[in-house]
N, C-alpha and C positions, 0 to 999 in steps of 0.2 A: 572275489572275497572282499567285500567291503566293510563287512564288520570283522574289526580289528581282534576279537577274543577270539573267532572264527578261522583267521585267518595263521592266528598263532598255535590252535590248537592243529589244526590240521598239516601244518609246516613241523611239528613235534615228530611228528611219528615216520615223517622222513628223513629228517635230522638224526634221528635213532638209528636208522642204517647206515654201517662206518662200510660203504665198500666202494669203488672208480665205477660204478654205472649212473649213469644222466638217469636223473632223477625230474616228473612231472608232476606240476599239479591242476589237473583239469577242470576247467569252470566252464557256466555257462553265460557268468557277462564277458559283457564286450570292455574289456580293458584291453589297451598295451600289453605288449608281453613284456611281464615283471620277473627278476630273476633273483632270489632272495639267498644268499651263501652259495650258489650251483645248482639251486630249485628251481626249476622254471614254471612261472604261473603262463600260463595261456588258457583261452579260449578252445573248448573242446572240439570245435567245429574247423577253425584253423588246422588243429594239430591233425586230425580227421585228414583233412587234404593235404594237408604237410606243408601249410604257406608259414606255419609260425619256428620253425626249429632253424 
């Protein structure tokens, strides 16, 4: 999520869920795994294999 409107719109609507389950957000660039409030951004392909959690 490089573009920053993008990246706050789509962070909204999991922020909207108040409950204790790990919460992702999956992309398909190649960034670091960024973790925004207990969101975790990764790479869907990572997560796929389970090298990013």
């Amino acid at each position: 999520m490089r573009e920053e409107s993008t990246l706050r719109r789509k962070l909204a609507s999991l922020q909207a869920v108040k409950d204790q389950y790990p919460k992702y957000l999956l992309t398909l660039d190649d960034d670091p795994v960024a973790d925004y409030g207990g969101i975790k951004c990764i790479n869907a392909l990572r997560w796929l294999l389970g090298e990013a959690l």
